[in-house]
C-alpha positions as CSV (number, residue, x, y, z in Angstrom):
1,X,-21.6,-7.0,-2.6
2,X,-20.7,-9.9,-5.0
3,X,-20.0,-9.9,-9.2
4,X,-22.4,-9.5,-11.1
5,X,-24.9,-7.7,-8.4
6,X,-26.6,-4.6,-9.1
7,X,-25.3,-1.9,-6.4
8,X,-28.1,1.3,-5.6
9,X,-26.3,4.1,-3.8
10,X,-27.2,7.7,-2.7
11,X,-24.8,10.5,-2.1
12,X,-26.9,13.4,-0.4
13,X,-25.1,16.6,0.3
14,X,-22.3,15.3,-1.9
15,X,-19.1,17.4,-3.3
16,X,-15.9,16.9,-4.8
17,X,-15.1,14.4,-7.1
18,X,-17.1,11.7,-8.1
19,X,-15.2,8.6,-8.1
20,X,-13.8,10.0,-4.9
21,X,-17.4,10.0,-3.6
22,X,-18.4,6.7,-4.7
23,X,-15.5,5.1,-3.1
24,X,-16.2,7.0,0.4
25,X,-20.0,5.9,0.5
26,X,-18.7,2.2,-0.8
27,X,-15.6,0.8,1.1
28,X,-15.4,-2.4,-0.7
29,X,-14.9,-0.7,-4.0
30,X,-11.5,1.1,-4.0
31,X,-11.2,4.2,-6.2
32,X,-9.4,2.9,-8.9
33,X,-12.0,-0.1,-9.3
34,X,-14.9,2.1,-9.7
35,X,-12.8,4.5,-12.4
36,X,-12.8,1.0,-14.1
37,X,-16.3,0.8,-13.8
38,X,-17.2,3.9,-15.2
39,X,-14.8,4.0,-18.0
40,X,-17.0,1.2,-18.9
41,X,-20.2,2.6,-18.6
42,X,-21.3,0.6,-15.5
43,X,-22.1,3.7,-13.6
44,X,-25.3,5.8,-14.1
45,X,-27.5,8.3,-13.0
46,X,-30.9,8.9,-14.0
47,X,-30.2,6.3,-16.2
48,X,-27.1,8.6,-18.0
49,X,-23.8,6.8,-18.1
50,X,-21.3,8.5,-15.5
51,X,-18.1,8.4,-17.7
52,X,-15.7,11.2,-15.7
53,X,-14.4,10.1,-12.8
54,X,-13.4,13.8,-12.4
55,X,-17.1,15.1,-12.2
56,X,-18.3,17.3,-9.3
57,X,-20.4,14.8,-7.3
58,X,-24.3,15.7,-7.0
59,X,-26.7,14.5,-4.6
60,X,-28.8,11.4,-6.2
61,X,-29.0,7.9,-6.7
62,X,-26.2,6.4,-8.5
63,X,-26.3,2.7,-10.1
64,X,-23.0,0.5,-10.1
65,X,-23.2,-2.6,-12.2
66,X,-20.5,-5.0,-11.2
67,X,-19.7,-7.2,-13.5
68,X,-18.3,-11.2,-13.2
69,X,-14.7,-11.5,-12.3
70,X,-13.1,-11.5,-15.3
71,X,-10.3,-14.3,-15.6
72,X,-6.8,-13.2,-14.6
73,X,-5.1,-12.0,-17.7
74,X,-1.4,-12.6,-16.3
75,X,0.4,-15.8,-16.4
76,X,1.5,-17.9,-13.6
77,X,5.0,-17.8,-12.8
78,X,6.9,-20.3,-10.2
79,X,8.9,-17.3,-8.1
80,X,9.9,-17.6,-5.1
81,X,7.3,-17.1,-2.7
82,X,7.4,-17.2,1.5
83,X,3.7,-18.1,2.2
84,X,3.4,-17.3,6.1
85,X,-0.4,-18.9,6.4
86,X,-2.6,-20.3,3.5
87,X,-6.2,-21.5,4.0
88,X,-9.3,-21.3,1.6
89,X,-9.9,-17.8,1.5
90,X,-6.4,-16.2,2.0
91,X,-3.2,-16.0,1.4
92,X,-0.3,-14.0,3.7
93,X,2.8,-13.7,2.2
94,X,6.8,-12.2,3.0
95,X,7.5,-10.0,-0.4
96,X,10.8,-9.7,-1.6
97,X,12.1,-6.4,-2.5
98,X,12.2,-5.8,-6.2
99,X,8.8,-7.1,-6.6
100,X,5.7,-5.5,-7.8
101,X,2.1,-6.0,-6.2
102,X,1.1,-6.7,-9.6
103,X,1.9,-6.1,-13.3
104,X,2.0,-2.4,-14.8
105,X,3.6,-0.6,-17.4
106,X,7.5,-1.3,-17.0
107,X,6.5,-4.3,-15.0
108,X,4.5,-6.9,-16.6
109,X,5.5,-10.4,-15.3
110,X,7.6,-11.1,-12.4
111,X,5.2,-9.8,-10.0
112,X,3.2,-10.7,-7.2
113,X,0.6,-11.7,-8.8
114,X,2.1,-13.6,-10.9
115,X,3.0,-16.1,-8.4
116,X,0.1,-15.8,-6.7
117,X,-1.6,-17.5,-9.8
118,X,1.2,-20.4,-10.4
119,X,0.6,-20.9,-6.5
120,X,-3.5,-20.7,-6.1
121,X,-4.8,-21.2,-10.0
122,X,-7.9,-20.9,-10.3
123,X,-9.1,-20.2,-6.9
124,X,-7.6,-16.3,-6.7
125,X,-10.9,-13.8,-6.0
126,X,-11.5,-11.6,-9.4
127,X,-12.8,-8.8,-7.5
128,X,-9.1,-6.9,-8.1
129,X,-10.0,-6.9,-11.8
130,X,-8.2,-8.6,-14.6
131,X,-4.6,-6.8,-13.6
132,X,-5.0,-7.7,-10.3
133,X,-6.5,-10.7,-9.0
134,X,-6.4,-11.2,-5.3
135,X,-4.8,-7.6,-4.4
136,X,-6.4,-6.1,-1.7
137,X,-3.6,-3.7,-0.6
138,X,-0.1,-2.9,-1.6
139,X,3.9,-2.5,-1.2
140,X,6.0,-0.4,-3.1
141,X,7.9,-2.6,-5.7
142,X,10.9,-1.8,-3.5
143,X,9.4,-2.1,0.2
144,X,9.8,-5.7,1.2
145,X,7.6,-7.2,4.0
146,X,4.0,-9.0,4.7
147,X,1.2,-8.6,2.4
148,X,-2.1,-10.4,2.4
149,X,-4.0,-11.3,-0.8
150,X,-7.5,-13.0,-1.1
151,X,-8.4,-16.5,-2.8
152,X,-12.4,-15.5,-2.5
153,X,-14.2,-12.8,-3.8
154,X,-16.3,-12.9,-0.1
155,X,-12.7,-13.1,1.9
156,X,-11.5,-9.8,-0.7
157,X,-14.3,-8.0,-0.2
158,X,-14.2,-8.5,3.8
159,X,-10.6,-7.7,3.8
160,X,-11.3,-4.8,2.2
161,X,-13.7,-3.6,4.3
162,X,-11.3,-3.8,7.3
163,X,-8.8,-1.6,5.2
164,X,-11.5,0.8,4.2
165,X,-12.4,1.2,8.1
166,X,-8.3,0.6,9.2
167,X,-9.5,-2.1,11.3
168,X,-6.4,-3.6,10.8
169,X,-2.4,-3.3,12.2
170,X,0.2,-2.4,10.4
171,X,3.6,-1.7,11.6
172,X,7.1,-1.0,9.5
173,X,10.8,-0.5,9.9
174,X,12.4,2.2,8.5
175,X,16.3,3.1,8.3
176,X,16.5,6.6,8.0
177,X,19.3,9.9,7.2
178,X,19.5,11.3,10.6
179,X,16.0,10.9,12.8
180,X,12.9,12.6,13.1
181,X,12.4,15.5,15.7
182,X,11.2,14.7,17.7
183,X,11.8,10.9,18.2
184,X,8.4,10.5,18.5
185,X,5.0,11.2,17.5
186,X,2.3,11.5,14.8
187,X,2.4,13.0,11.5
188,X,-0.7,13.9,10.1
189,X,-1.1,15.8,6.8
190,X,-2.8,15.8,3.8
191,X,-1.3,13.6,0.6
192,X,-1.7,14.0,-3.0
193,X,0.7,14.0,-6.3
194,X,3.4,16.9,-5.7
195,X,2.3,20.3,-8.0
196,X,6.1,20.1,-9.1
197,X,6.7,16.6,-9.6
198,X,3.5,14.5,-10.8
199,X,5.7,11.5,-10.2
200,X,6.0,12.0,-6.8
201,X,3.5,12.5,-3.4
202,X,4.0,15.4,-1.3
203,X,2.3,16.4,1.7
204,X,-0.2,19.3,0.4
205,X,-1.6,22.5,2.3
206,X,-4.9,21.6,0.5
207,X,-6.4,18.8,-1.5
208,X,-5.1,15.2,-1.5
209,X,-6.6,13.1,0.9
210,X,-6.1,12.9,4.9
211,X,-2.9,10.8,6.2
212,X,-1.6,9.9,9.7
213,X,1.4,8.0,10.3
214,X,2.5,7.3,14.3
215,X,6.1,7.2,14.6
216,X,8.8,6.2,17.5
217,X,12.5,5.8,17.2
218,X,14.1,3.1,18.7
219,X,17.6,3.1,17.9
220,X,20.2,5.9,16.8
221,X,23.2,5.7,15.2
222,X,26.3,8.1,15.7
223,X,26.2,10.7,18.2
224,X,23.1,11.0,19.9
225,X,23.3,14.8,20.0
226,X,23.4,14.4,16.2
227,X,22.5,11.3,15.0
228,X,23.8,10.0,11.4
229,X,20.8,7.3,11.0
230,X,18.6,5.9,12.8
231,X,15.5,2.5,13.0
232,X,12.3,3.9,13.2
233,X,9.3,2.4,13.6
234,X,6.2,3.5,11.8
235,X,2.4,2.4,12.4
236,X,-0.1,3.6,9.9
237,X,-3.8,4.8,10.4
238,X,-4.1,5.1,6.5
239,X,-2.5,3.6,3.6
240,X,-1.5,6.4,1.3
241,X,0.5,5.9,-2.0
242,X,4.2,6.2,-0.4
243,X,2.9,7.6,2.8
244,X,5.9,6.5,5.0
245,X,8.4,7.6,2.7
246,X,6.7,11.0,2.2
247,X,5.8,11.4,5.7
248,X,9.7,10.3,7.0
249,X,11.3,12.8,4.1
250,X,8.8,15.5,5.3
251,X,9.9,15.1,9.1
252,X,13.7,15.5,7.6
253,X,14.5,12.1,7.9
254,X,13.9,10.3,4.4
255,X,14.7,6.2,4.5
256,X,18.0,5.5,3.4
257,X,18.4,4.7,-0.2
258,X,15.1,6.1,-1.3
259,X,15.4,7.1,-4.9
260,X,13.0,9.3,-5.2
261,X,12.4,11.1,-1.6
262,X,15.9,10.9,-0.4
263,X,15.7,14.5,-0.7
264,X,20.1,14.8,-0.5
265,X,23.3,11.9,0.2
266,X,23.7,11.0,3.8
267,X,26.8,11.2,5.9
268,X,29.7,9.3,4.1
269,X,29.9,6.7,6.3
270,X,26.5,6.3,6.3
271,X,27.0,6.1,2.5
272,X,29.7,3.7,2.6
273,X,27.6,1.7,5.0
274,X,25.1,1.0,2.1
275,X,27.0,0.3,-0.5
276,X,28.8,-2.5,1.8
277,X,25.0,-4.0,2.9
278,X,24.7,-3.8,-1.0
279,X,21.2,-1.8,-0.5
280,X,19.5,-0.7,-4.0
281,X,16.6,0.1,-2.7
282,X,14.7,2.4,0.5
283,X,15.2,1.2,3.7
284,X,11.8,0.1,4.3
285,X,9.9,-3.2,5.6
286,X,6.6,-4.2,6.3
287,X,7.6,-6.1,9.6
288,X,3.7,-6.7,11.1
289,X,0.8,-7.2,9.4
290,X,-2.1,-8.0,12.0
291,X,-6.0,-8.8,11.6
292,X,-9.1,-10.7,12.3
293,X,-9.9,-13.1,9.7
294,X,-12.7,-12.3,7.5
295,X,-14.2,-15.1,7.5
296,X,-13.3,-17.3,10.7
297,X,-13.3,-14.5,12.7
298,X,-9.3,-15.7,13.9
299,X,-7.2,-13.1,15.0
300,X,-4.1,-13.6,12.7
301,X,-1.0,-12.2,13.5
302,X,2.3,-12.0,11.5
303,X,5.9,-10.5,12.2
304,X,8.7,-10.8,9.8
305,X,12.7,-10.3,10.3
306,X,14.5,-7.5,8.4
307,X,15.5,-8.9,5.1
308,X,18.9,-9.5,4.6
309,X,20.3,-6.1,3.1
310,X,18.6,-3.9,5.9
311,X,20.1,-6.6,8.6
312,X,23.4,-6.0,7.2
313,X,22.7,-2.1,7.1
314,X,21.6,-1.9,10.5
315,X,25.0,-3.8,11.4
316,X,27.1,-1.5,9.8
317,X,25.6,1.6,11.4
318,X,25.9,0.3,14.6
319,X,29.8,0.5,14.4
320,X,29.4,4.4,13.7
């Protein structure tokens, strides 16, 4: 599927919501693109503009005009950057913490891609969309660790694809309040925006959309009977907005420092451990990021180090 082409899909036996459908039946799109393309009339049915992404989804042929990457809006910034492998197509990268995927409301330069457009010009693949050039998948602003991004719209829309089918490994440390019980296993839930908190994810009895995170703890800190902290690592089947963090809080052991899903203060030495490691943000890294390459066919494997306010962390609660 390339810009500009003309997309014919049928949903037979369809239900739920639309844009929700659309993106099932068409993995290179993600949701949020084809909202995009409706709220700009470049989905019809019947020849009728599709304009709520909301609508129940009914059985039919549905037309997608994609339109030509649009040139990247953002301005290229010289930031600070740790490229891990660069070749025509793609673009692997160590994100700091602090740094958002790309710009948004509250966050409009400083961003990945931002530097991704200083670093590749003009060769960063439009597929993303104006806002995001090059993003095929995400960090939280706050979670440091490897991310890929695409320089062609055939190497995005590949990469994609291995997302969409989780063809791909992906593998994070976490420092957590206590650990999970017990040390290991699988969560798997359900995830959509919390009924009590719409700025926040919560695992839902019903609705939101299927999550399953693998878990196994590899080091504890304190007593063993009842841990204070502990490193766990976490390997994900899907990519859920703040999945890890949601799933780690829901198994009672939130990632240290998490603002949002901390869910209560740790032990005080725990607490006086983090403000020593100067940690301002969750205790979470992307540590391996692993897949074939989309276009070479190259198995490409990456592995970072815990960045340096986690290292420290981890240190500290090893003297508990």
């Amino acid at each position: 599927m390339a810009s500009g082409d003309v997309v014919d899909v049928t949903l037979s036996a369809a239900s739920g919501r639309l844009d929700r459908a659309l993106a099932d039946a068409l993995p290179e799109l993600s949701r949020v693109r084809i909202q995009a393309l409706m709220s700009q009339g470049a989905v019809t049915r019947a020849g009728a503009p599709m304009v709520d992404p909301s609508a129940r989804a009914e059985p039919g042929l549905y037309r997608l005009v994609i339109p030509p990457p649009a040139p990247a809006e953002p301005k290229g910034e010289n930031l600070t950057l740790p490229v891990l492998f660069e070749d025509a197509h793609l673009i692997v990268v160590d994100k700091p913490a602090g740094m958002s995927a790309h710009p948004a409301p509250g966050s409009p330069a400083g961003t990945l891609v931002n530097a991704l457009i200083h670093h590749c010009g003009a060769s960063l693949s439009g597929v993303g969309g104006v806002a995001r050039p090059g993003i095929v998948h995400r960090l939280d602003k706050m979670t440091s660790g490897v991310m890929v991004a695409a320089k062609t719209d055939v190497a995005h829309r590949g990469l994609s694809a291995l997302f969409a089918a989780h063809d791909i490994e992906r593998a994070y440390i976490a420092l957590t309040r206590g650990a999970p019980t017990p040390a290991r296993g699988t969560v798997a839930s359900r995830i959509g925006r919390s009924t009590r908190n719409r700025q926040k994810m919560a695992v839902l009895a019903a609705g939101g959309r299927e999550a399953v995170t693998h878990y196994a703890t590899t080091r504890l800190f304190g007593s063993s009977a009842k841990p204070l902290a502990a490193r766990v690592v976490c390997t994900l089947e899907t990519g859920r907005t703040h999945q890890i963090r949601v799933h780690l809080a829901h198994k009672g052991a939130p990632c240290l420092g998490d603002p949002v899903y901390g869910s209560g203060p740790p032990a005080p030495e725990v607490k006086r451990a983090i403000d020593e490691a100067g940690l301002h943000r969750q205790a979470l890294h992307a540590a391996i990021l692993a897949f074939r390459h989309p276009i070479t066919g190259e198995i490409l494997r990456f592995e970072t180090p815990l960045p340096a306010d986690m290292t420290a962390l981890e240190l500290l609660l090893e003297r508990l």
